[in-house]
DSSP file (Angstrom, degrees, kcal/mol; ACC not computed):
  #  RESIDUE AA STRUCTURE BP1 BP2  ACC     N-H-->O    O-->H-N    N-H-->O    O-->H-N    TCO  KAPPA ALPHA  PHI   PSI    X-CA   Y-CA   Z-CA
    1    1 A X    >>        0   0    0      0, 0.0     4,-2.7     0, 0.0     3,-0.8   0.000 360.0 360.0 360.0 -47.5  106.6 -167.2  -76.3
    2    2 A X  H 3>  +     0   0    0      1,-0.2     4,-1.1     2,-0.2     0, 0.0   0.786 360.0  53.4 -17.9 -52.1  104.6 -169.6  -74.0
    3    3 A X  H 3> S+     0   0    0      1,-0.2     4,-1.0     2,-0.2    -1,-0.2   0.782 104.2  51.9 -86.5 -15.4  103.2 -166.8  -72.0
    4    4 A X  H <> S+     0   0    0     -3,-0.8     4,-1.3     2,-0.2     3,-0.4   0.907 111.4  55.8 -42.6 -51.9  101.7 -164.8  -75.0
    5    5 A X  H  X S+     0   0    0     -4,-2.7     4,-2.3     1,-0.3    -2,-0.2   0.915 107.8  40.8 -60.7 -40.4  100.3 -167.8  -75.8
    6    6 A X  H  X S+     0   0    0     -4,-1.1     4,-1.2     2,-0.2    -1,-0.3   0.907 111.3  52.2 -48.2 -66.6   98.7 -168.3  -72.9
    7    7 A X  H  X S+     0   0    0     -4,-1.0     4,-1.0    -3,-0.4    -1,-0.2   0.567 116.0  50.4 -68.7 -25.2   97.3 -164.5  -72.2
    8    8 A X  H  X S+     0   0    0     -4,-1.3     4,-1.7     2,-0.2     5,-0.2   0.927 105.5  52.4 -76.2 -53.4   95.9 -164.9  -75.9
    9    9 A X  H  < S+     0   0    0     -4,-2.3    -2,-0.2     2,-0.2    -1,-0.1   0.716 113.5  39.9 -58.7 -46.7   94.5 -167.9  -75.1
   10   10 A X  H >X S+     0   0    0     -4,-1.2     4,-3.7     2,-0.2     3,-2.3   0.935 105.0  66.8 -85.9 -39.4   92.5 -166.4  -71.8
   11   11 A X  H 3X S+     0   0    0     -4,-1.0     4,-1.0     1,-0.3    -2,-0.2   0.908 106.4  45.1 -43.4 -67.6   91.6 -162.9  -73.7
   12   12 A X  H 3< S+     0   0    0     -4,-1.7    -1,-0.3     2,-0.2    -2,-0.2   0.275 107.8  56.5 -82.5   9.3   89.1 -165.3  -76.2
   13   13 A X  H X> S+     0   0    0     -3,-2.3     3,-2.3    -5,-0.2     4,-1.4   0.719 110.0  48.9 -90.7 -55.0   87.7 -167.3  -73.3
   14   14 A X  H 3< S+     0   0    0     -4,-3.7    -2,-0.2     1,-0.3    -3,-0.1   0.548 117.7  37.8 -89.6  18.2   86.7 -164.0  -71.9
   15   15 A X  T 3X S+     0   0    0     -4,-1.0     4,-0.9    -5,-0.2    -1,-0.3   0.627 105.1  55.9-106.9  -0.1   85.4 -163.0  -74.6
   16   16 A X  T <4 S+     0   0    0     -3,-2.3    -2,-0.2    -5,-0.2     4,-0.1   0.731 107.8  67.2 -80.0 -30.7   83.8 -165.8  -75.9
   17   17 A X  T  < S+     0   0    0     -4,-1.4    -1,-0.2     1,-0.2    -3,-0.1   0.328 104.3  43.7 -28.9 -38.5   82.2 -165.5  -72.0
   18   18 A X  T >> S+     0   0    0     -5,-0.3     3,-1.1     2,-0.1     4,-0.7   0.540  94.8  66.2 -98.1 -23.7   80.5 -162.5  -72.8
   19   19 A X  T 3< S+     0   0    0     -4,-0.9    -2,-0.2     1,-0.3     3,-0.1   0.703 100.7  63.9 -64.7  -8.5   78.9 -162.9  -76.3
   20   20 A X  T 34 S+     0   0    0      1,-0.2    -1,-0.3    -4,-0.1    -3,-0.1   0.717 105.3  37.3-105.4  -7.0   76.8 -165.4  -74.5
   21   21 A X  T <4 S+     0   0    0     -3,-1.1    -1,-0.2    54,-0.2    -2,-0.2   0.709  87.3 105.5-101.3   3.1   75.2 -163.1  -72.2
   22   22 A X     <  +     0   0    0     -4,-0.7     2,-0.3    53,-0.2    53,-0.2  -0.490  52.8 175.5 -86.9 142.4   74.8 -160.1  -74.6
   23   23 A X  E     -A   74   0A   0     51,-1.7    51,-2.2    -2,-0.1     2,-0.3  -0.837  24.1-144.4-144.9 169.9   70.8 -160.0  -75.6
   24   24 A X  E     -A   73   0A   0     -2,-0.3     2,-0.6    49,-0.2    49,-0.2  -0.982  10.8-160.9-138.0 135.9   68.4 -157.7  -77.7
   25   25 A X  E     -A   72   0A   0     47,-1.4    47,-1.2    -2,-0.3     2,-0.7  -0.958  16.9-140.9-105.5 131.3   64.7 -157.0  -76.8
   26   26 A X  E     +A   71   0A   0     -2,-0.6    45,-0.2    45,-0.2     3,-0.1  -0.863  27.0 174.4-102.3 123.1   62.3 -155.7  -79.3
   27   27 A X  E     +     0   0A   0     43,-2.0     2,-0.3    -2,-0.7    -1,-0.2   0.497  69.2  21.9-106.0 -28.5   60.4 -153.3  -77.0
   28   28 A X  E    S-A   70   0A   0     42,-1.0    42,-1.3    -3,-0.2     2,-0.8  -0.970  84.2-128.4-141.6 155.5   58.1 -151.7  -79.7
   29   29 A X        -     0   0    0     -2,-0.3    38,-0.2    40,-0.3    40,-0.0  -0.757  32.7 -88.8-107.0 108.7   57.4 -153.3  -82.9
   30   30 A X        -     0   0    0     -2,-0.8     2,-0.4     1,-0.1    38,-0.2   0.183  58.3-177.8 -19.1 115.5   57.8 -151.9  -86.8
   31   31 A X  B     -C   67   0B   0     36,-1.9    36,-2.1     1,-0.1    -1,-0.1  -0.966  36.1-169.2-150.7 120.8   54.0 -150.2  -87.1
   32   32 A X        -     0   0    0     -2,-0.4    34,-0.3     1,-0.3    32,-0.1   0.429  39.1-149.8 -85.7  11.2   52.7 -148.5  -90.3
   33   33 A X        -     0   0    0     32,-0.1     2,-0.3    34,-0.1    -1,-0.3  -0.637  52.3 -22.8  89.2-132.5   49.3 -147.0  -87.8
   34   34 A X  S    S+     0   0    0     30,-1.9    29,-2.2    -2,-0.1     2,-0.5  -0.907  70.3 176.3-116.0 120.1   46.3 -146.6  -89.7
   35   35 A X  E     -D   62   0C   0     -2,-0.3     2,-0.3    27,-0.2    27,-0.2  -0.844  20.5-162.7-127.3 175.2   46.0 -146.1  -93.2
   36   36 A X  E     -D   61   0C   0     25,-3.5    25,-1.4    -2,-0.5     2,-0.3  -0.937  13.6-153.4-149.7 139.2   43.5 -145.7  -96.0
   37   37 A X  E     -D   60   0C   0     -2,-0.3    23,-0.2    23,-0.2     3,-0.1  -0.798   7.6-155.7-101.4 142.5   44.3 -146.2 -100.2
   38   38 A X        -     0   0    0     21,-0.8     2,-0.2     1,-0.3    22,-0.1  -0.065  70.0  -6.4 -87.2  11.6   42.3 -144.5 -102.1
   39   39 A X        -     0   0    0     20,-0.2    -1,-0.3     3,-0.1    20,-0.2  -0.598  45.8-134.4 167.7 162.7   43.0 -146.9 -104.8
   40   40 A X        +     0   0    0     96,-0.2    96,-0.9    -2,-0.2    93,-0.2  -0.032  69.6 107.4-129.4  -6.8   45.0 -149.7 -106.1
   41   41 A X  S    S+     0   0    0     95,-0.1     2,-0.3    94,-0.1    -1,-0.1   0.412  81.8  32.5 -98.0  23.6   45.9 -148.4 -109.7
   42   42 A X  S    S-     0   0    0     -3,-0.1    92,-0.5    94,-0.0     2,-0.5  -0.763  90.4-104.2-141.6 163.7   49.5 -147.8 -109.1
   43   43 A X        -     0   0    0     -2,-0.3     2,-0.3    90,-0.2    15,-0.1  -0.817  47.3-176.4 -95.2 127.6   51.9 -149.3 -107.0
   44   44 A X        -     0   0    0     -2,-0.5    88,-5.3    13,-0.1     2,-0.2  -0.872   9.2-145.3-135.0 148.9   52.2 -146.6 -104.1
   45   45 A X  E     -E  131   0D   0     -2,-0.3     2,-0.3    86,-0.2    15,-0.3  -0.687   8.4-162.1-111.4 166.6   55.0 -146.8 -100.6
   46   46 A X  E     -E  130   0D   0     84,-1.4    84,-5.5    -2,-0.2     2,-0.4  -0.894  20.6-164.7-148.3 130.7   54.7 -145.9  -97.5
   47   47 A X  E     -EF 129  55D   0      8,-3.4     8,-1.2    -2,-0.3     2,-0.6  -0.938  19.4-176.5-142.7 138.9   58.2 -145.5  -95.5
   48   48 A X  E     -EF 128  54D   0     80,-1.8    80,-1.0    -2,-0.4     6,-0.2  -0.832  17.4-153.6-101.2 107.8   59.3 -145.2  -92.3
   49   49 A X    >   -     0   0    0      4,-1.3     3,-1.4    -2,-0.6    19,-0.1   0.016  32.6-105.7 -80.4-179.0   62.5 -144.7  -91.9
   50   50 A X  T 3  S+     0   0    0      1,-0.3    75,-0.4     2,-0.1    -1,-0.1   0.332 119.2  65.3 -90.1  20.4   64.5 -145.8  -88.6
   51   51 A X  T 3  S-     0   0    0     59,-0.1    -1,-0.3     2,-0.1     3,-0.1   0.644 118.1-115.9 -41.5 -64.3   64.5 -142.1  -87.9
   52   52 A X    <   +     0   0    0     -3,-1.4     2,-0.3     1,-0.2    -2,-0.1   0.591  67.2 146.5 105.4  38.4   61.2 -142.1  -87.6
   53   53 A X        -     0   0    0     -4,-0.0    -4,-1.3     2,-0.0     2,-0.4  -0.720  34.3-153.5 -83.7 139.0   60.7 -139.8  -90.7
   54   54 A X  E     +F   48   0D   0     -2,-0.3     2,-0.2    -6,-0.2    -6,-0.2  -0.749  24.3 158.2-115.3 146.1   57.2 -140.9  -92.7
   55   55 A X  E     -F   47   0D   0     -8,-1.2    -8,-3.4    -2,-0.4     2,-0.3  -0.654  13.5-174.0 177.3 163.1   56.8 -140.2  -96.5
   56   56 A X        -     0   0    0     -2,-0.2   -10,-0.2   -10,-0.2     2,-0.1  -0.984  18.8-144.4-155.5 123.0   54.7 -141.7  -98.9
   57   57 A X    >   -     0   0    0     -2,-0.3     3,-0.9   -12,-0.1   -13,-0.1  -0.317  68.0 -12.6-103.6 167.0   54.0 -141.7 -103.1
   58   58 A X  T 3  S-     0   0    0      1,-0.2   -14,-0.1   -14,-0.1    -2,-0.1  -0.029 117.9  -4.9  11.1-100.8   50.2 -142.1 -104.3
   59   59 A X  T 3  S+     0   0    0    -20,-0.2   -21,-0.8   -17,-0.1     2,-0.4   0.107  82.0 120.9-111.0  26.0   47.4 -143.0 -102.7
   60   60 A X  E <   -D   37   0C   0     -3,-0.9     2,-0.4   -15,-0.3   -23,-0.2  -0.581  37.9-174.7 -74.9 135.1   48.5 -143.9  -99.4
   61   61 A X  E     -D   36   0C   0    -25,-1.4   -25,-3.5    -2,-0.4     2,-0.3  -0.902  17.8-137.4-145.8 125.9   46.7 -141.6  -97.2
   62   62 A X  E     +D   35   0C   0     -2,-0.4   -27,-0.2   -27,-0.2     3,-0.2  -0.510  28.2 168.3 -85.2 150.3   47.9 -141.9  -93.0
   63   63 A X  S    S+     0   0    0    -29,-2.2     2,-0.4     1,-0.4   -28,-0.2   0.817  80.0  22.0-132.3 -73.4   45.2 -141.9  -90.5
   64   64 A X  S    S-     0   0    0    -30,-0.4   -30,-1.9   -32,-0.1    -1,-0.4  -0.975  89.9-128.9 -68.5 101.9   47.4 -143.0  -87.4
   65   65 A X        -     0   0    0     -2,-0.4     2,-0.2    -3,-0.2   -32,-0.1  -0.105  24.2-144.2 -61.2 155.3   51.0 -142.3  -88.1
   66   66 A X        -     0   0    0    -34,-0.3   -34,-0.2   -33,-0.1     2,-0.2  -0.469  12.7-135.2-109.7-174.9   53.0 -145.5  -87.5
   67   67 A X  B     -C   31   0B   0    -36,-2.1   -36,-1.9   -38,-0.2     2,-0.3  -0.668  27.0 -88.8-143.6 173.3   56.9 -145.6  -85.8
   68   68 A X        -     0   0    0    -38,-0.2    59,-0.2    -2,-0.2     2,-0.2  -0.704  50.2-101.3 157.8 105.4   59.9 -147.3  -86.5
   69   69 A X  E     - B   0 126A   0     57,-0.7    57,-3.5    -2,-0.3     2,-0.7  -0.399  44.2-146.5 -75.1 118.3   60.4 -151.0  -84.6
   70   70 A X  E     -AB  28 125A   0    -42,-1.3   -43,-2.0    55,-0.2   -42,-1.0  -0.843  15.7-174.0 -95.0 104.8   63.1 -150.5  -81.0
   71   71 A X  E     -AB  26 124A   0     53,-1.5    53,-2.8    -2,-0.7     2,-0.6  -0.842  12.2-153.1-106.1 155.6   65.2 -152.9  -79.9
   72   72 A X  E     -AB  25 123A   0    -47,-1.2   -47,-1.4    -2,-0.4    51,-0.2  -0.966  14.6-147.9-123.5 114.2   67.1 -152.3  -76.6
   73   73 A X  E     +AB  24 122A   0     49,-4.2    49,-1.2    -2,-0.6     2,-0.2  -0.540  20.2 178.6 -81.0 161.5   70.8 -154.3  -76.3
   74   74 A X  E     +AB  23 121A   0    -51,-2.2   -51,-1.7    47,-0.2    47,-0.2  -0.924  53.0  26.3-145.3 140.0   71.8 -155.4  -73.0
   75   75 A X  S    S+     0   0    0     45,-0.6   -53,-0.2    44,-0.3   -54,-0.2   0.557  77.6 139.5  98.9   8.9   74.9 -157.2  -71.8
   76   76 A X        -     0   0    0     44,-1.1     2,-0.2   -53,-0.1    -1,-0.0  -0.105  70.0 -84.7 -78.8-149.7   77.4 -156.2  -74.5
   77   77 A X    >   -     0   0    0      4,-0.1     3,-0.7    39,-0.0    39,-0.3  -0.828  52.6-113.1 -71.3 128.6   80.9 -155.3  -73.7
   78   78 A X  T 3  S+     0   0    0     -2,-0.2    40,-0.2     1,-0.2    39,-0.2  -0.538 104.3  28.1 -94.9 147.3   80.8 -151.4  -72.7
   79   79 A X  T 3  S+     0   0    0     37,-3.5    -1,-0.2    38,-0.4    38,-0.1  -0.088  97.7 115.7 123.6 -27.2   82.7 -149.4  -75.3
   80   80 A X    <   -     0   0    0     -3,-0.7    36,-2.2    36,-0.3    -1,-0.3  -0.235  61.5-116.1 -79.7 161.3   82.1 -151.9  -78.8
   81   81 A X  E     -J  115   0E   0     34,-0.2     2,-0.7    74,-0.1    34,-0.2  -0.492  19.2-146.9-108.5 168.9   80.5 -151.5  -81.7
   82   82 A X  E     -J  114   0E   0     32,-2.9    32,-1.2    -2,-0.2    73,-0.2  -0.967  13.3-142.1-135.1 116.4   77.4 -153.6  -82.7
   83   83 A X  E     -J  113   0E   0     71,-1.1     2,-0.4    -2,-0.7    30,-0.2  -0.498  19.4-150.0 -77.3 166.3   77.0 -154.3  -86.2
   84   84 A X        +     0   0    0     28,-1.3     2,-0.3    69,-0.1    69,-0.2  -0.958  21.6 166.9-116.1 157.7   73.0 -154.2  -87.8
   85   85 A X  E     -K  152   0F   0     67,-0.7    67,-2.4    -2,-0.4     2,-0.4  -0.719  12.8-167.0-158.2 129.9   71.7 -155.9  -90.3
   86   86 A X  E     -K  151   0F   0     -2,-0.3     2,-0.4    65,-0.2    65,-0.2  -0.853  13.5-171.3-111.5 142.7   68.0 -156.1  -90.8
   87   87 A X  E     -K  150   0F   0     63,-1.9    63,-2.6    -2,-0.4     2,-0.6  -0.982  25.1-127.4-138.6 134.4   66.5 -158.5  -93.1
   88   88 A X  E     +K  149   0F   0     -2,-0.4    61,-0.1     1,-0.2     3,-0.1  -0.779  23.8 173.4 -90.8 153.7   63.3 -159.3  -94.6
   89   89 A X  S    S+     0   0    0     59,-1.0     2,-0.3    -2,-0.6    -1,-0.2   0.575  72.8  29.0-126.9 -31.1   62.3 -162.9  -94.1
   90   90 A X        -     0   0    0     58,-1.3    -1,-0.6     1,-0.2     3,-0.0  -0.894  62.2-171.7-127.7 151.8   58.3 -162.7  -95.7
   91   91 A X        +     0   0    0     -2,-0.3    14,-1.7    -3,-0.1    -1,-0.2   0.708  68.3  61.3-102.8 -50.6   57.8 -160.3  -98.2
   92   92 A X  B    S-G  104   0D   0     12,-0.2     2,-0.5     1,-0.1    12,-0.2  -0.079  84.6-121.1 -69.9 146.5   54.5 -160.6  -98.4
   93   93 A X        -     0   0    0     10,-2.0    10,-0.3    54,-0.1    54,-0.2  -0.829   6.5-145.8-115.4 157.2   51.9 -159.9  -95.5
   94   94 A X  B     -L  146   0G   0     52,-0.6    52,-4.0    -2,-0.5     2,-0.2  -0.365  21.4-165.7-101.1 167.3   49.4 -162.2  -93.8
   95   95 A X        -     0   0    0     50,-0.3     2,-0.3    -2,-0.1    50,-0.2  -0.839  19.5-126.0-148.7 166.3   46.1 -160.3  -92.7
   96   96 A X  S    S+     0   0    0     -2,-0.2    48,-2.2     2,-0.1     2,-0.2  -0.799 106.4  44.7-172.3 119.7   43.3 -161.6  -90.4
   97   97 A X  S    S-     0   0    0     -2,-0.3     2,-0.3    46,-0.3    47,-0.1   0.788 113.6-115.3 -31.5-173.7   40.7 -161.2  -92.1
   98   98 A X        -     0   0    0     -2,-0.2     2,-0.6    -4,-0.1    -2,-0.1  -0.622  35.7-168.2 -98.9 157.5   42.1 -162.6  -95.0
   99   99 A X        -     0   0    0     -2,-0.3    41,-0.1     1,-0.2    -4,-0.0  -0.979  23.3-136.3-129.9 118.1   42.4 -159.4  -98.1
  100  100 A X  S    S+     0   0    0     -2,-0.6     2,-0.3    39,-0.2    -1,-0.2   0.999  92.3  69.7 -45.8 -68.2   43.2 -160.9 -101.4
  101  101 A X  S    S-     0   0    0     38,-0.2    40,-0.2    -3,-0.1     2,-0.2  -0.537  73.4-165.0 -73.1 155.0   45.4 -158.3 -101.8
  102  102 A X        -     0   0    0     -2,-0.3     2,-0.3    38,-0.1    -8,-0.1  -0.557  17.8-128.2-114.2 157.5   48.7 -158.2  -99.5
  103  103 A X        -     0   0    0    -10,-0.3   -10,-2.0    -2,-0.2     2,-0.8  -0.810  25.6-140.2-116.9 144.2   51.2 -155.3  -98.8
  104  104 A X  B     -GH  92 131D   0     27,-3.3    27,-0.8    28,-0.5     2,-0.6  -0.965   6.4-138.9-132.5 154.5   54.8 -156.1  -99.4
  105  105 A X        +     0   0    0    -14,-1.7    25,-0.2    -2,-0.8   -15,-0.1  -0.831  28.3 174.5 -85.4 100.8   57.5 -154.9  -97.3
  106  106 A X        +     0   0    0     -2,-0.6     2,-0.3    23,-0.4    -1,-0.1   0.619  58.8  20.4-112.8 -30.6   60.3 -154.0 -100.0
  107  107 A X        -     0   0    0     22,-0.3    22,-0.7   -20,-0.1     2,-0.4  -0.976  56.6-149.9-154.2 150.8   63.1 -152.5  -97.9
  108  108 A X  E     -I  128   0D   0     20,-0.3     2,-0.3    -2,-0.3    20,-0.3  -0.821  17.8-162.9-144.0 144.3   64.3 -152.4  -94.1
  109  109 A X  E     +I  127   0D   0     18,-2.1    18,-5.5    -2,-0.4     2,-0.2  -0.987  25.9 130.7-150.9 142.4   66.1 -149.2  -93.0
  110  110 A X        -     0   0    0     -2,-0.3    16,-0.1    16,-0.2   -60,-0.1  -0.880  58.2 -76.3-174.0 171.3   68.6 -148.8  -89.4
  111  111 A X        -     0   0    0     14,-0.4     3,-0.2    -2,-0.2    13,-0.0  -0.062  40.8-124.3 -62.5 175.5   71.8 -147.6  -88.7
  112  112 A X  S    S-     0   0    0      1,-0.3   -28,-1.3   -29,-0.1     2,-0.2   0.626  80.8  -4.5-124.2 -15.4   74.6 -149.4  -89.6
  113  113 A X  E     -J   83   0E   0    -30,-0.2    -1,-0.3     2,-0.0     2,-0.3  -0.800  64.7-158.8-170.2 137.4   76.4 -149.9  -86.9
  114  114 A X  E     -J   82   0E   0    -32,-1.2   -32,-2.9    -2,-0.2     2,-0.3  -0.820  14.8-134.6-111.3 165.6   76.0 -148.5  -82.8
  115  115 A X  E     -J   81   0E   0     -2,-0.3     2,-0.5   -34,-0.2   -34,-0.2  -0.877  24.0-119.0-107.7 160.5   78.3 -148.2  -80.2
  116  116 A X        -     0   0    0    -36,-2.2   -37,-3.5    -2,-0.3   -36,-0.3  -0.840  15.9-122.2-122.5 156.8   77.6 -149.2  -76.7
  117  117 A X    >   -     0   0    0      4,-0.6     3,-2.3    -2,-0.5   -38,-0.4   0.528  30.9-103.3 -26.8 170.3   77.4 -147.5  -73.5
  118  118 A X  T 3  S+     0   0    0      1,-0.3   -40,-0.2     2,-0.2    -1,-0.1   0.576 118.6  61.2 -91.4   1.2   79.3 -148.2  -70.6
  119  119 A X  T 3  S-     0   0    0      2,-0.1    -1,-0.3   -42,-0.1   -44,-0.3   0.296 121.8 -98.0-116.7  35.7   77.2 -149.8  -68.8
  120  120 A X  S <  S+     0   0    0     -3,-2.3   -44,-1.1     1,-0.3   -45,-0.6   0.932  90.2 101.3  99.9  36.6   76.7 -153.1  -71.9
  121  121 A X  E     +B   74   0A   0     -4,-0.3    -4,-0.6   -47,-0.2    -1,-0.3  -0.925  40.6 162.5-149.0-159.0   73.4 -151.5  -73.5
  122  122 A X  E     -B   73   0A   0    -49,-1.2   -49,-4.2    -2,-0.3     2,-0.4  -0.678  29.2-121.7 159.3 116.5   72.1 -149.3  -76.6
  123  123 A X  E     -B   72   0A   0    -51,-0.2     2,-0.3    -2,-0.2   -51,-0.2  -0.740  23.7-168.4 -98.3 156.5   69.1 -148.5  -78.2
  124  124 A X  E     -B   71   0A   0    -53,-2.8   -53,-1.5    -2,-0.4     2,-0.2  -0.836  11.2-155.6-146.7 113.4   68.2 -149.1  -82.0
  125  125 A X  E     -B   70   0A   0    -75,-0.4   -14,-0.4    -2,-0.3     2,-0.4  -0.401  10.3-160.1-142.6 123.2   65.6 -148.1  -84.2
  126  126 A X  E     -B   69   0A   0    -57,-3.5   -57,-0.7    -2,-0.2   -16,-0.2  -0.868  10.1-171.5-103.9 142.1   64.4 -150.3  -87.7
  127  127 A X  E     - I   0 109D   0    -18,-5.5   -18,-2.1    -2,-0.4     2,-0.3  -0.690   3.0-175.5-114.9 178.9   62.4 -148.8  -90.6
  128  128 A X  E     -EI  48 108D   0    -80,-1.0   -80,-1.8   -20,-0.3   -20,-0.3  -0.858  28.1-118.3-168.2 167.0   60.8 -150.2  -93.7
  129  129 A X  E     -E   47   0D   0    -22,-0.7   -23,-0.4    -2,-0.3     2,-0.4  -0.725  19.7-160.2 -42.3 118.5   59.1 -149.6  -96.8
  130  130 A X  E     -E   46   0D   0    -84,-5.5   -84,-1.4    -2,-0.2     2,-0.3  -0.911  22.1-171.0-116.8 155.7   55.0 -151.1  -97.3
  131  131 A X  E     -EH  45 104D   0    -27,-0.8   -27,-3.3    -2,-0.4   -86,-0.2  -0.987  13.9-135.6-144.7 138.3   54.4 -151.1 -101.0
  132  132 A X        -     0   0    0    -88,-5.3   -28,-0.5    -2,-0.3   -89,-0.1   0.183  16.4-123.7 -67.7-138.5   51.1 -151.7 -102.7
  133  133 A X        -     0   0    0    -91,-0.2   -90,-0.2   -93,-0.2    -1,-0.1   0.506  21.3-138.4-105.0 -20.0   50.7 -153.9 -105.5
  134  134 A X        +     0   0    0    -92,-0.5   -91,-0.2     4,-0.1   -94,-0.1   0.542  46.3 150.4  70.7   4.9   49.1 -151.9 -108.1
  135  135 A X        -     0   0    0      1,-0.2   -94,-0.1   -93,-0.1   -92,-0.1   0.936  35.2-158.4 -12.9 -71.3   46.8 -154.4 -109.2
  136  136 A X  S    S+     0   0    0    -96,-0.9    -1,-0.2     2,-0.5   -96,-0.2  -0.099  81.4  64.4  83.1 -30.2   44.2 -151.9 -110.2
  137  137 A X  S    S+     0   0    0    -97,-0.1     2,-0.3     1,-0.1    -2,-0.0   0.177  96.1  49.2-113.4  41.1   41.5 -154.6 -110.0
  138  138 A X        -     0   0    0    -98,-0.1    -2,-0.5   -38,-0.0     2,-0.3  -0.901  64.4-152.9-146.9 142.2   41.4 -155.6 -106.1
  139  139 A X        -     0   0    0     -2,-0.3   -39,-0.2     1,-0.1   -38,-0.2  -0.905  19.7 -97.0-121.7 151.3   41.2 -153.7 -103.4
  140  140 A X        -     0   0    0     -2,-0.3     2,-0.2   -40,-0.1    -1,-0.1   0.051  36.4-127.0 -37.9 163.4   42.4 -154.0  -99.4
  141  141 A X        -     0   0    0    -40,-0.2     2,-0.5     2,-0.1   -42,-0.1  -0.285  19.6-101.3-116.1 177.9   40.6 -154.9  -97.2
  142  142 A X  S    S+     0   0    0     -2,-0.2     2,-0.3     2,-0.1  -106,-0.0  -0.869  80.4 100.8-132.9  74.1   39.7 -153.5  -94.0
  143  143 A X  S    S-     0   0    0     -2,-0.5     2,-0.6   -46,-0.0   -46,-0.3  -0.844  75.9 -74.9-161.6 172.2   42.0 -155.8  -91.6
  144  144 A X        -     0   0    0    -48,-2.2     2,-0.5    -2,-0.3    -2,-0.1  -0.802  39.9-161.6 -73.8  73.9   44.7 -156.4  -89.7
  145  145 A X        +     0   0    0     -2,-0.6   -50,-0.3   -50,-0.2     2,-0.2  -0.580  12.9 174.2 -96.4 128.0   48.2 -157.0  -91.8
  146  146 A X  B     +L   94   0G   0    -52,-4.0   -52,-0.6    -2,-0.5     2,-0.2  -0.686   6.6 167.0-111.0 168.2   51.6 -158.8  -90.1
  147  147 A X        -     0   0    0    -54,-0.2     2,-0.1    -2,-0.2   -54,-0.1  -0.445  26.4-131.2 167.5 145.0   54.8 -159.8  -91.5
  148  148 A X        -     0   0    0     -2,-0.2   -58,-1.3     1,-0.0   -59,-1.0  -0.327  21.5-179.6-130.7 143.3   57.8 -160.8  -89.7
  149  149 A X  E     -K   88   0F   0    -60,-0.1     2,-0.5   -61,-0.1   -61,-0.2  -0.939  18.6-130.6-146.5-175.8   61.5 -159.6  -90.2
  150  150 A X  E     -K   87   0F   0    -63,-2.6   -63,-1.9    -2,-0.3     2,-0.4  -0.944  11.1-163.6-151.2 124.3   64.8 -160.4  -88.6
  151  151 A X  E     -K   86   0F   0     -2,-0.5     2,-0.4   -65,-0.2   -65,-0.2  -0.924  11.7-154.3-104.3 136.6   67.7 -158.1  -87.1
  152  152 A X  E     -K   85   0F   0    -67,-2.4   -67,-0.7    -2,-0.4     2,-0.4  -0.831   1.7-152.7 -97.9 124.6   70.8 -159.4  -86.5
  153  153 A X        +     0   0    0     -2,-0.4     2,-0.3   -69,-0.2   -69,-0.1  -0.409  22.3 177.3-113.1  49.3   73.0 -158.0  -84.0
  154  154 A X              0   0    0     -2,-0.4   -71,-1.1     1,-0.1    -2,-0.0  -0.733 360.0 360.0 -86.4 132.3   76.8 -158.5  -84.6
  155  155 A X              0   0    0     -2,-0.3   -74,-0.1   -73,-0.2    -1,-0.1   0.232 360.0 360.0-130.4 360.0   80.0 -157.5  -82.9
C-alpha cells in the first residue's frame, strides 16, 4: 500500500508541474468593425458568434464586418481537454470621445470545451452580442467604443 501511495503522490507533482507552465495569448481581439445605426428607437444586436457568423436585428447597419476574439493555448498537457468559460466583466462600454450613449455587451459566445494537440496547444475563438439601448432620444456618437471581458481556461 506504501508504494501506491507514493506513485500517487508523484503523478500530482507532475501535474501540478505542468498547470504552471500552460498559458493563453489573445492574438486578435473581439471586434464588431464599423458600424452605423440608423436610429436609436429600439433596442437593436449585433452578434458575432465564435464561429464567426454575423447577424443583426434593427438598425444596425455593418460597414466593416468585425470577427470573433482568438486566443492561442500553449504548454497544456498534449491530449486534455480545456474547459471555457467567457465572462463579461463591464457591461457597459467606455468610448473616446466620450457618447452619452454606450453599447452593452449582453452575451459571450465559445465552445465549451477544446481538446489539445499533441504538441500542448489549441486555438479558440470568443463571440458576443453589442446591444443598443433603445433610448429613442440620444444618439452614438462617432467614436471609438472598448469593454473588457475575461476567458478562463480550465482543465
Amino acid at each position: 500500500m506504501r508504494n501506491m501511495r507514493q506513485a500517487l503522490v508523484c503523478t500530482l507533482l507532475m501535474l501540478t508541474s505542468v498547470t504552471s507552465s500552460a498559458g493563453a495569448i489573445n492574438t486578435q481581439p473581439l471586434s464588431f468593425g464599423r458600424i452605423v445605426l440608423s436610429h436609436n428607437a429600439s433596442v437593436g444586436s449585433y452578434t458575432i458568434d465564435y464561429l464567426g457568423n454575423i447577424s443583426t436585428t434593427n438598425h444596425f447597419r455593418i460597414i466593416e464586418a468585425g470577427s470573433p476574439a482568438e486566443f492561442l493555448l500553449f504548454d497544456y498537457p498534449p491530449n486534455s481537454q480545456v474547459f471555457i468559460t467567457p465572462t463579461v466583466i463591464q457591461a457597459e462600454t467606455n468610448s473616446a470621445p466620450f457618447s452619452a450613449e454606450q453599447f452593452t455587451l449582453a452575451n459571450l459566445t465559445s465552445p465549451g470545451s477544446v481538446f489539445i494537440r499533441t504538441d500542448g496547444t489549441s486555438e479558440i475563438n470568443v463571440g458576443g452580442t453589442l446591444r443598443t439601448s433603445g433610448s429613442g432620444s440620444m444618439n452614438y456618437s462617432d467614436a471609438d467604443y472598448t469593454i473588457n471581458l475575461q476567458v478562463s481556461f480550465n482543465f
